[in-house]
C-alpha positions in Angstrom: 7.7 -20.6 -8.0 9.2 -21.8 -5.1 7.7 -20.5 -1.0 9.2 -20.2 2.4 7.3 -19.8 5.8 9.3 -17.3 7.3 7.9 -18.3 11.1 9.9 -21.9 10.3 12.1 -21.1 7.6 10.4 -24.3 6.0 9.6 -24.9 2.2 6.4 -24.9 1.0 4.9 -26.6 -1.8 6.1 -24.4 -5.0 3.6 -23.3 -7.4 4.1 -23.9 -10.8 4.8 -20.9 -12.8 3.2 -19.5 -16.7 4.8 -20.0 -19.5 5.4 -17.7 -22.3 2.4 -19.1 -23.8 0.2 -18.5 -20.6 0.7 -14.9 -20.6 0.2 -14.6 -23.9 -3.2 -16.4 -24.0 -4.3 -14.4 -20.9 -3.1 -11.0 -22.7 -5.8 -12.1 -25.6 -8.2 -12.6 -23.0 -8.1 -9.8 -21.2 -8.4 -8.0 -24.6 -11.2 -9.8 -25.7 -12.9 -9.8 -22.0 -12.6 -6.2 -21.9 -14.4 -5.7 -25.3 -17.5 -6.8 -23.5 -17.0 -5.8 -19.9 -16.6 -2.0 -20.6 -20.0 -2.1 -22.4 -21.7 -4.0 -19.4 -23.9 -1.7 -17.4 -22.1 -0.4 -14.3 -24.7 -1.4 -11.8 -23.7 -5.1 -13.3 -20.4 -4.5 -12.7 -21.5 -3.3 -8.8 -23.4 -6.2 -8.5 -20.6 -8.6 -9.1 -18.0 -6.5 -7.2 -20.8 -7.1 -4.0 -21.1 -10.6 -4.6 -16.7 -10.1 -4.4 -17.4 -9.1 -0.9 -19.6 -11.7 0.2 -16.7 -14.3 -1.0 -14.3 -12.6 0.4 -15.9 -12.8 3.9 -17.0 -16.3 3.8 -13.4 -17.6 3.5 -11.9 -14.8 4.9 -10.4 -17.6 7.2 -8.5 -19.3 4.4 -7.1 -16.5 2.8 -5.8 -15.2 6.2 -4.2 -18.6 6.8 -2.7 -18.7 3.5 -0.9 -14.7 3.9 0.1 -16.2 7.3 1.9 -19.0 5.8 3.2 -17.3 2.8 4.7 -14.2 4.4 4.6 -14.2 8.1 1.1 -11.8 9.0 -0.1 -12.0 12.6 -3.3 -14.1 11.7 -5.7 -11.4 13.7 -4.0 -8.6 11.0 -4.5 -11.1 8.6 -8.2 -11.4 9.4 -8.2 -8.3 9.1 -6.8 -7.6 5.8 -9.4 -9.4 4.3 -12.5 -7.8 5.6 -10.8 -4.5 4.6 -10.6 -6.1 0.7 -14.7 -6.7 1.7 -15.1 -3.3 2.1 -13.6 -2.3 -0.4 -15.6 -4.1 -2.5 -18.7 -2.9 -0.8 -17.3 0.7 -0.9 -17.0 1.0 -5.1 -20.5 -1.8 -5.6 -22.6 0.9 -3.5 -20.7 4.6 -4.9 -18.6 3.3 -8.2 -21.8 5.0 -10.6 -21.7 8.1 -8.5 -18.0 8.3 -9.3 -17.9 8.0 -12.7 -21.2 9.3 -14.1 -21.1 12.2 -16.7 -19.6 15.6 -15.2 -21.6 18.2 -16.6 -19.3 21.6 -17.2 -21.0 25.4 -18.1 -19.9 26.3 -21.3 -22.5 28.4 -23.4 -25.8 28.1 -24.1 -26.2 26.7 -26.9 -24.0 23.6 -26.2 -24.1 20.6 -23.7 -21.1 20.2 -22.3 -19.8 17.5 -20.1 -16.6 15.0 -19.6 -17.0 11.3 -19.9 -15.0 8.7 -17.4 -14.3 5.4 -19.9 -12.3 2.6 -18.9 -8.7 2.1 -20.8 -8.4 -1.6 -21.4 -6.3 -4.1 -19.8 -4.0 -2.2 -16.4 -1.1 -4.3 -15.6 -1.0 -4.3 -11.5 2.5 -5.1 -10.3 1.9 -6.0 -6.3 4.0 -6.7 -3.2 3.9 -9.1 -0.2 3.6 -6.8 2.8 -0.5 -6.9 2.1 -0.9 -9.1 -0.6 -4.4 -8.8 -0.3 -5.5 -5.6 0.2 -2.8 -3.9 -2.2 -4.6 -5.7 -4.7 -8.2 -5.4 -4.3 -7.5 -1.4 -3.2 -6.3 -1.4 -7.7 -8.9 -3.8 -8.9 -12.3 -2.7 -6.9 -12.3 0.5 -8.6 -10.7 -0.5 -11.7 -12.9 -3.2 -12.4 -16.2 -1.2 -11.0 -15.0 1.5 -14.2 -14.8 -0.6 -16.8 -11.4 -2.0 -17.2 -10.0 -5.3 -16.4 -6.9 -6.7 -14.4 -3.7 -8.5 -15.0 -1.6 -9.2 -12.0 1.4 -10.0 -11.3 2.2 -10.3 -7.9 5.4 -10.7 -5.7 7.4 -13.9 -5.8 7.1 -14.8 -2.6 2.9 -15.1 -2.5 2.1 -16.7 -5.5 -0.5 -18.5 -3.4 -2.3 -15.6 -2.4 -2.3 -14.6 -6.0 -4.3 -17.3 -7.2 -6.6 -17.2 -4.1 -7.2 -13.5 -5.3 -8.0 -14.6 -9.1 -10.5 -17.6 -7.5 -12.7 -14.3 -5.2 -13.5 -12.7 -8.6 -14.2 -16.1 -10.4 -16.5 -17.3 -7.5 -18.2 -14.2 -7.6 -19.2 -14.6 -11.3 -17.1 -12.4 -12.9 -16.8 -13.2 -16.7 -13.7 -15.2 -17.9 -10.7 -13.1 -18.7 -11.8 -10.0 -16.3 -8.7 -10.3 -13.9 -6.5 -12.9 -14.5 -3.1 -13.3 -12.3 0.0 -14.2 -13.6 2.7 -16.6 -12.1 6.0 -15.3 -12.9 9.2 -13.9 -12.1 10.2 -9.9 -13.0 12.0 -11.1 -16.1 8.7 -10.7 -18.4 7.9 -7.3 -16.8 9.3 -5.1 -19.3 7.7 -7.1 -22.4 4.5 -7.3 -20.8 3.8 -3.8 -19.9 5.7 -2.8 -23.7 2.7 -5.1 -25.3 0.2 -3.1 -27.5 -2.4 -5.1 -24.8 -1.8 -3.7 -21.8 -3.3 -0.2 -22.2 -2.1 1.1 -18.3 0.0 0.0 -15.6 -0.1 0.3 -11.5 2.6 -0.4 -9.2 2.9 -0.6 -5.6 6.9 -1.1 -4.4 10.3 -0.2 -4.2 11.5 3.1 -5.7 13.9 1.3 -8.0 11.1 -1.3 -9.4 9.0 2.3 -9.9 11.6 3.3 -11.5 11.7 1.2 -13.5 8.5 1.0 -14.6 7.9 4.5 -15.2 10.7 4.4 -17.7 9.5 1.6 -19.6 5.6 2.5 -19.3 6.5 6.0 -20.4 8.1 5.3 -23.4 5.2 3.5 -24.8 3.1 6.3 -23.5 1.2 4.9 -21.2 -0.4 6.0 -17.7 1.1 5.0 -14.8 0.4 5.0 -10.8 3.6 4.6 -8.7 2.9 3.8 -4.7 6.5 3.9 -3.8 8.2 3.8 -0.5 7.4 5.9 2.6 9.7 7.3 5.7 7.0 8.6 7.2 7.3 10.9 10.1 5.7 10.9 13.6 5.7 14.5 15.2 5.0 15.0 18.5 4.0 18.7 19.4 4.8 19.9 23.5 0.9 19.9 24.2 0.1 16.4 22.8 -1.2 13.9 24.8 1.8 11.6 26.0 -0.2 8.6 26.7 -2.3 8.3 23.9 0.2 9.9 21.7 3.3 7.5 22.8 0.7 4.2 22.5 -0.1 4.8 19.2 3.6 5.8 18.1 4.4 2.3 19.0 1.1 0.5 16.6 2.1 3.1 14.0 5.8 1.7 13.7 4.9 -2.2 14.4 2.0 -2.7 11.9 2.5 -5.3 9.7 5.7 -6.2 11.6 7.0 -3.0 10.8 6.5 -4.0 7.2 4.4 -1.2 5.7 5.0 1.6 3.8 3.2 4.1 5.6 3.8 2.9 8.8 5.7 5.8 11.1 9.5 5.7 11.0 10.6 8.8 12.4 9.7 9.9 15.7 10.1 13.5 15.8 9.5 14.8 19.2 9.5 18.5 21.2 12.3 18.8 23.6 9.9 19.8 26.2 8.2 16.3 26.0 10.7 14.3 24.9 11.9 12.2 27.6 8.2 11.5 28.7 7.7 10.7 25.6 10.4 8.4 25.1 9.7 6.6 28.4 6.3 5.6 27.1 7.3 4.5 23.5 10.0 2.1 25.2 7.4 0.4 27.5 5.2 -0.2 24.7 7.5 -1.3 22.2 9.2 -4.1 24.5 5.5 -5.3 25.8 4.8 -6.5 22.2 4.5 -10.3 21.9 6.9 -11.3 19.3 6.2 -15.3 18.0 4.1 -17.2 16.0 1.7 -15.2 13.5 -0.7 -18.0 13.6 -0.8 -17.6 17.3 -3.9 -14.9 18.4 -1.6 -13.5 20.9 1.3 -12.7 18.8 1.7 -8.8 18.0 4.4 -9.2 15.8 5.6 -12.1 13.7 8.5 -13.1 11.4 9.7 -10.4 8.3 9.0 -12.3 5.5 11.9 -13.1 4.2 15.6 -13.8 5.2 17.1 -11.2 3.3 14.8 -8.3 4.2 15.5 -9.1 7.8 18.9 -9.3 7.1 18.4 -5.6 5.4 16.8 -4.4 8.5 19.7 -5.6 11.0 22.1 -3.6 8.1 20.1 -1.0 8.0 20.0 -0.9 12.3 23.7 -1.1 12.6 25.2 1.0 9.9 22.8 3.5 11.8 24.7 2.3 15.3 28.1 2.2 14.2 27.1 6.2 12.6 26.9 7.3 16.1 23.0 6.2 17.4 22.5 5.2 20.2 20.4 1.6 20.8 17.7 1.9 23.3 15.9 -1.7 22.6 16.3 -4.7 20.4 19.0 -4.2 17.9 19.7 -8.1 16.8 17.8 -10.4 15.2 16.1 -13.6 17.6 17.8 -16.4 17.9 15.4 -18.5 16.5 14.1 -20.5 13.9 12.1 -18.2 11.6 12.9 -14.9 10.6 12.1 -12.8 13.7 13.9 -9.0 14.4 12.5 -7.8 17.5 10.9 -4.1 18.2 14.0 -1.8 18.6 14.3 1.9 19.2 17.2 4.0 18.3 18.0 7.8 19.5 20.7 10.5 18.9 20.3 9.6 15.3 22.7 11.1 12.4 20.3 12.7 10.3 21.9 11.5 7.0 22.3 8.1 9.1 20.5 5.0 7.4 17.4 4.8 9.9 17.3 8.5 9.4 17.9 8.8 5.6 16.3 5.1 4.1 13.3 3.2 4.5 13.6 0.9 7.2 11.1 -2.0 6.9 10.7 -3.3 9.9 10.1 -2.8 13.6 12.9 -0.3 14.1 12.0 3.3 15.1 14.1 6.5 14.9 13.1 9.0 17.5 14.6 12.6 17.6 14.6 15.5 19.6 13.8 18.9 18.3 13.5 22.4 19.8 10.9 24.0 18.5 7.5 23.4 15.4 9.8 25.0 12.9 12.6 22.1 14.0 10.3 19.6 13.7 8.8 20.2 10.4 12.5 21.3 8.9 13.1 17.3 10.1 10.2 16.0 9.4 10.7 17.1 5.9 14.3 16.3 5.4 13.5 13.0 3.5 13.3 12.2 -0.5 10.2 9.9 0.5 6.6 11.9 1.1 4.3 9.8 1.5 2.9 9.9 4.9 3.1 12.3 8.0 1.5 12.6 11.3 1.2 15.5 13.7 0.3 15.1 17.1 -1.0 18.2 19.6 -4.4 18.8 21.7 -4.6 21.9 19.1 -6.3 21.1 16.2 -5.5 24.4 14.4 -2.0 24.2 15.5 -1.7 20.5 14.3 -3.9 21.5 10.6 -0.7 24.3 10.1 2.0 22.5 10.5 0.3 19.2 8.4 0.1 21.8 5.9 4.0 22.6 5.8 4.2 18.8 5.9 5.1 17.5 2.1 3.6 14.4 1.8 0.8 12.6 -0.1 -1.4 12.2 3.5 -1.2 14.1 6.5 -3.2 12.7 9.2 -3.9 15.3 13.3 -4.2 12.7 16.1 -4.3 9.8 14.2 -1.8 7.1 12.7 -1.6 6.8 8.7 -3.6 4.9 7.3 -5.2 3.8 4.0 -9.3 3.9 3.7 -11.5 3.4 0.6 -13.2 6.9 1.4 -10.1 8.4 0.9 -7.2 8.9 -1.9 -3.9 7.4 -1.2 -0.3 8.6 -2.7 2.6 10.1 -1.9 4.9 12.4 -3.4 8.5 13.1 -4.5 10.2 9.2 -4.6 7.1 8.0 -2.7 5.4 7.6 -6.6 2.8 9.7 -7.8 -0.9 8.6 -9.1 -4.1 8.7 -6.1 -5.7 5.8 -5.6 -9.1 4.9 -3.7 -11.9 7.0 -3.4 -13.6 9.0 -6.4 -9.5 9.7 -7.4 -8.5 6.4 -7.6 -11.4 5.2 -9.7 -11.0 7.8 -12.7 -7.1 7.6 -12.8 -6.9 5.2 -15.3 -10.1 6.4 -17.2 -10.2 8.3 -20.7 -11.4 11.8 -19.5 -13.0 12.5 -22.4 -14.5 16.1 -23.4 -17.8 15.6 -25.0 -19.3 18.6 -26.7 -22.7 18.6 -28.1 -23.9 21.8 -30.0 -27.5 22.2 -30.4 -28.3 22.6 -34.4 -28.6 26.1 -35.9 -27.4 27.6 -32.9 
């Protein structure tokens, strides 16, 4: 499998990829590791997903040099990334019993009546590149913590990252055959999730590779999460906060490079505020350092790949040439790397690309709108629904309108984000499925209804 840095546009050593036989062998050993692992006490299981952590941290310098160097993360966000995969683990070793213990219902009085959480089997977990850690460990810390066990199959682009992921759980002490990633192309995809094996499937992409799955997955009849795209919008009431609220508007777009799915791509703003606004947004957009992602200081580095950021610059100027107007950036650096500096667009054509798509990248969408009803007819004016934020110094205000908001998440004063406390999923062609907190672990569960009648009664 071959690699690119995207901050040189260099080669990198390939990685060699599995063989028909390889995923067949690691199929049976997920099968027969999962015989054994869903009988293992829990607080084992919690134990081992700890000890996950603690690896996890002490390399956590590795593993953020290696997503740098695969796909282009700022090192600090890299950092990052991996302490969230710690917590994580922490979150589901300290709560994963709570979570899936016996829920005892009321029934009569003469019965016991409760539903139990068991584990499926072996959940294939298709991945992508934009946190190729933390998308991962976000399915397998509570899917591993209930019972089941992993097969991965990760983007194309980090195979490095994959087998760093497979080494945390095997230097951890997790038994052979628990998670397992796989080194290959999309070609086997279809076969893989079709085989009597694999008992679920998770995927975390584009809407045409969910798709896609969901098709396949459902025709077997098996369960399915689908974490799709996002075009998430960023609404900015009259009475918000300007300075705090513009600041922000700028991290929310630029995380990740702009490469995030719940990052904020529409900028929907009251005319009353909007040219403040706007003033704001543009001065902390262009003070981002754009450069080197192994660099401390670097805000935002390379997309990470040449063909996404050729995408983006499409994407940018279809949404010019529809009638947009560009207020910063707009053209890619002319550099080595794949670099596509912070740009801001206005007056944009609501059925315009930047308006209409999912831009991934650092290129925001701001409109103007005349009143709350405005802004949420906009906001809403999308087939993604994934994330939305709502900005205003009135909480109650802000609570109604992220009520009228249809997404998955709706966050008052604060960017999108994903958190193990929380669940995470979007709706119409942003997937469906929860994942993380006490949702996320019992998705791919049997909820099964246990009655138990006393005798002679």
């Amino acid at each position: 499998m071959d690699r690119t840095n995207p901050a040189t546009g260099e080669s990198l050593k390939p990685i060699e990829d599995d063989t028909e036989a390889d995923i067949d062998a690691a199929l049976d050993s997920a099968t027969e590791a999962f015989e054994k692992w869903s009988e293992s006490r829990i607080c084992d299981r919690q134990q081992l997903l700890g000890a996950a952590g603690d690896v996890l941290r002490e390399n956590k310098h590795e593993y953020a040099e290696l997503m740098t160097m695969e796909m282009g993360k700022p090192i600090g966000d890299a950092v990052t990334e991996v302490e969230k995969c710690a917590w994580a683990c922490d979150y589901y070793a300290e709560r994963a019993d709570q979570f899936v213990q016996d829920e005892v219902i009321d029934s009569v009085p003469q019965a016991n009546t409760f539903v139990s959480y068991e584990p499926l089997g072996p959940v294939l977990a298709i991945m992508p590149w934009n946190f190729p850690m933390w998308q991962v460990f976000r399915f397998a810390a509570p899917n591993l913590a209930a019972g089941n066990v992993g097969l991965l199959k990760h983007a194309s682009n980090v195979p490095g990252v994959a087998k760093a992921v497979e080494t945390v759980f095997d230097e951890a002490g997790f038994p052979e055959g628990v998670f397992q990633s796989l080194i290959i192309h999309s070609d086997p995809i279809e076969d893989i999730i079709r085989d009597e094996r694999i008992k679920a499937v998770t995927l975390t992409g584009s809407e045409g590779a969910g798709r896609a799955v969901a098709e396949t997955a459902g025709s077997e009849i098996k369960k399915t999460v689908l974490e799709l795209g996002g075009n998430d919008p960023f609404v900015v009431l009259d009475d918000a906060d300007l300075e705090t609220t513009a600041t922000i508007a700028a991290q929310a777009r630029t995380v990740n490079s702009g490469q995030s799915c719940i990052a904020a791509k529409r900028f929907i703003v009251h005319e009353d505020v909007y040219d403040a606004f706007l003033d704001i947004f543009l001065s902390e957009m262009d003070a981002f350092t754009v450069g080197d992602p192994t660099d401390d200081d670097t805000d935002i580095g390379p997309q990470a790949r040449e063909d996404l950021m050729e995408d983006l610059h499409n994407q940018v100027q279809r949404t010019i040439d529809a009638g947009a107007s560009c207020e910063l950036g707009g053209e890619p650096l002319d550099r080595d790397g794949y670099y596509y500096p912070p740009t801001v667009l206005t007056d944009v054509p609501h059925d315009s690309a930047a308006a209409s798509e999912e831009v991934f990248g650092p290129s925001a969408a701001v409109f103007e709108v005349t009143d709350e009803d405005e802004a949420i007819a906009v906001a809403n004016d999308t087939d993604y629904g994934l994330g939305a934020s709502v900005w205003t110094e009135d909480v109650e205000r802000g609570t109604a309108v992220a009520r009228d908001l249809e997404a998955g998440m709706t966050y008052i004063n604060q960017l999108v984000k994903s958190d193990p406390r929380i669940p995470f999923g979007g709706v119409k062609n942003s997937g469906y499925g929860r994942e993380l907190s006490r949702h996320g672990i019992r998705k791919f569960t049997n909820k099964k209804t246990v009655w138990v009648q006393q005798p002679g009664e």
